[in-house]
Residue, then its C-alpha position, 0 to 999 in steps of 0.5 A: x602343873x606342866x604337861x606331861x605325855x601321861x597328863x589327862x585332864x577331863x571335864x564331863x567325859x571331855x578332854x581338856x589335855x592331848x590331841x583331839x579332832x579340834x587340835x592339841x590341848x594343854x592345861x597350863x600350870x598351875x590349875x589354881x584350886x585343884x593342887x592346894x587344900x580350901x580355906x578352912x571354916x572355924x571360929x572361937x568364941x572367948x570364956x567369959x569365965x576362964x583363960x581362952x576361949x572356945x573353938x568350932x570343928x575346923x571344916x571346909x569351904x567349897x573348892x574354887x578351881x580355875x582351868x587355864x588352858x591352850x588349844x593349837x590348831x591347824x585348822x581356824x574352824x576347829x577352833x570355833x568348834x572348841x570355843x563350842x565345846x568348852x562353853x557346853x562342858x558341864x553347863x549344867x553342873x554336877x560333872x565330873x573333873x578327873x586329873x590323872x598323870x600328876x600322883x593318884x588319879x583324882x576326881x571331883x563333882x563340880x558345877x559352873x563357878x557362880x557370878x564367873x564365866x568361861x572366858x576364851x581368846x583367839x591369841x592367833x588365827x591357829x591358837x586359843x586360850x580358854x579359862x574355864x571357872x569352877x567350884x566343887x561344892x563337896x571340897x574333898x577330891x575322890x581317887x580309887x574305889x575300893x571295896x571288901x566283902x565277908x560273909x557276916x560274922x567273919x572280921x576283914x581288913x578295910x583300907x584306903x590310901x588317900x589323906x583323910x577319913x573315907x565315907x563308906x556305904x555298907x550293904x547288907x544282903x541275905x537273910x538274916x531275921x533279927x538284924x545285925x551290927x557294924x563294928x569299926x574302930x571301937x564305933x558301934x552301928x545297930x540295925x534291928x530291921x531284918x535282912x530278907x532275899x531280894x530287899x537288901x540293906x544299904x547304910x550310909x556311913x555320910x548321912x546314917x539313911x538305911x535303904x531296905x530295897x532301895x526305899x528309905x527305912x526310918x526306923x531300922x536304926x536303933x543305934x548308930x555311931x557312924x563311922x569312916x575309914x581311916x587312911x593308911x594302916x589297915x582297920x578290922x570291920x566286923x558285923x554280926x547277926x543278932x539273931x541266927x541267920x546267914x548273909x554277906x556284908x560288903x563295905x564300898x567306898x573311895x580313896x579320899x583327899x583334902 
């Protein structure tokens, strides 16, 4: 990774790339664990009966990332003031760390890399180097939020320009007494609790939770295949009311990468 006049690099809302009150920051290349996919998990198991064996879904590990980097200052104190500012970026993990300037703008929620510290060195009385370790435990890095909306019972268009299936969040609002269904993809979401003004309905497409006004409902549910949004060409969401009644159905979700 080289520094470019459109790099930006932030940790919690810190900038780790351009110029600041402590002196010019720079991410060096390459960022180790930020451009390269994570190992994948998977293991096979031999047929005792049979050629071959079997195999387990190909998920992934954590994302491990390094940030290498350089402060320059005229100023000796600055420096110090920056050693303060890196050892305090994201102390207490669940942060966010957003690359922009190399492709698609991307973020991920990361935490201080376990049994690792942040390492800095004062290579002259105006220069420091700073490596600042960190592991995304979710290894998908997130870009553009998007968003569609219809009233229920009119089909739309969803899409995503990331790499890889995007998870969504659909709310549900209005009023709509026998409850509805989700359709994408051929994949079928049944909810028969009903949607009244002012308890909107949230499904989350990661885990299937239905929220009814912000509260968990465990038995809205009856049927569920979850689903997630494909990148590339455009798919077609539909809902429909089971019962008659009016609302609006809104699908949210972001760009989503490997």
């Amino acid at each position: 990774m080289c520094a470019l006049a459109s790099e930006l690099v932030t940790l919690d809302g810190f900038p780790l790339s351009g110029r600041t009150r402590d002196g010019l920051w720079t991410v060096q290349s390459p960022m180790p664990g930020w451009f390269n996919r994570p190992s994948p998990k998977t293991r096979s198991e031999p047929r005792v009966i049979g050629d071959g064996g079997f195999r387990t879904p190909v998920e992934y590990g954590s994302r491990q990332i390094t940030i290498n980097g350089l402060v320059e200052s005229s100023n000796h104190d600055y420096l110090h003031q920056a050693v303060e500012r890196i050892n305090a970026a994201g102390f207490r993990g669940n942060v966010k760390l957003l690359v922009a300037g190399h492709g698609a703008t991307q973020w991920a929620m990361v935490d201080p890399r376990p049994g690792s510290e942040v390492d800095t060195e004062f290579l002259t009385e105006n220069m420091l180097r700073f490596q600042i370790p960190l592991e995304a435990i979710d290894p998908f890095k997130y870009g553009e939020a998007r968003s569609f909306s219809a009233a229920v019972g009119e089909g739309f268009d969803v899409y995503q320009r990331g790499t890889v299936p995007a998870i969504a969040t659909v709310t549900v609002t209005g009023s709509l007494p026998g409850g509805y269904e989700l359709l994408l993809g051929g994949r079928l979401v049944t909810v028969e609790r009903a949607v009244t003004s002012g308890s909107p309905h949230v499904v989350d497409m990661r885990t299937g939770i239905l929220r009814v006004g912000g509260a968990v409902d465990r038995g809205g549910i009856v049927y569920s295949e979850l689903f997630k949004i494909a990148p590339g060409m455009p798919q077609n969401f539909y809902s429909v009311a089971r019962t008659p009644g009016t609302g609006t159905v809104k699908v949210a979700f972001n760009d989503t990468y490997i």
